[in-house]
N, C-alpha and C positions, 0 to 999 in steps of 0.2 A: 476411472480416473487414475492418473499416474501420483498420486500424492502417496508421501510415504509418512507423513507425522501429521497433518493438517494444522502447524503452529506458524505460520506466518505472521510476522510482526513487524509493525515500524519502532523506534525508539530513538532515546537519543541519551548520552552521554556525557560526563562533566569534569575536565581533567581535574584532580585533586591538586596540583600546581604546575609550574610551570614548567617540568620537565617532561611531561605528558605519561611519565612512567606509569604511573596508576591513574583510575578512571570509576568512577560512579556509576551506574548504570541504573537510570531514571525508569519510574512506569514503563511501560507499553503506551504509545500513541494512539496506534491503529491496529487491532489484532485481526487476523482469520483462524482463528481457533478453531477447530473441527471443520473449516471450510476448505485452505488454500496452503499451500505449503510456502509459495510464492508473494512476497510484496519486492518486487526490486526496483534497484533505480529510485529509492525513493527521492524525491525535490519539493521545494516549498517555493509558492508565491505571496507575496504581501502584496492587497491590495482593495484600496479603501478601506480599511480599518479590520478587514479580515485575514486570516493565514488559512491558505491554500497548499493541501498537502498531495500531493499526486506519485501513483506509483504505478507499475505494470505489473501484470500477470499474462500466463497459458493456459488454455484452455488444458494440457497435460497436468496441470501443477493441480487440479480440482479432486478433492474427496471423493472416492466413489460414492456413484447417484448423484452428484452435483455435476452441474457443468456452468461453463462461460465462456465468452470469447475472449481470444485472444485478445488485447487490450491496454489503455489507458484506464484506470479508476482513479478517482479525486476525492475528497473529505475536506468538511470546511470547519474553521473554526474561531472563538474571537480572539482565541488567545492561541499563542503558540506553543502553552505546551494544552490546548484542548481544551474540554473536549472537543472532537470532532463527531460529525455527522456523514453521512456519503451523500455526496451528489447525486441529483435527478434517482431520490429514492434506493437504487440500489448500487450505487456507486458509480458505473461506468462510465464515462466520458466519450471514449472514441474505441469502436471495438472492429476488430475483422468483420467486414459483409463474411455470411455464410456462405455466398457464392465465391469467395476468395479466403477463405480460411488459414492461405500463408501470406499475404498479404503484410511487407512490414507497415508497421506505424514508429519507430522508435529510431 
């Protein structure tokens, strides 16, 4: 794997007023802690009463011994700040065919 810290994190932020000069910085949303070096691009969807959190990774971004495809991954949750859970079990949503491994999706 090409990961050099495995701390991938989503998060979010809270300006302290309205100059934006200073900023809060809330929990972790979504972590890859020892897994993923990578959460980018994160975006959220509302819908039907859940928030939809989706983010991309590389299969280069992965801990050694780990691997994944290239990808979309998504976490659902009922509130927005969480918790979340990964979709379809282990998160992925839309990942590179093996047989096209550069394949964009993004």
């Amino acid at each position: 794997g090409g990961a050099r810290f495995q701390v991938g994190c989503i998060g979010l932020a809270v300006a302290k007023d309205l100059s934006g000069e200073e900023w809060e910085i809330l929990p972790p949303l979504v972590t890859a802690v020892g897994v993923n070096d990578q959460t980018e691009r994160p975006h959220y969807v509302f819908q039907d009463g859940k928030y939809y959190l989706f983010t991309i990774s590389h299969k280069f971004t992965y801990a050694e011994g780990l691997t994944g495809p290239d990808g979309v991954y998504g976490f659902v949750g009922e509130h927005l700040f969480g918790p979340y859970r990964p979709m379809n079990a282990s998160g992925l949503v839309l990942g590179n065919p093996p047989e096209q491994p550069f394949q964009t999706y993004s």
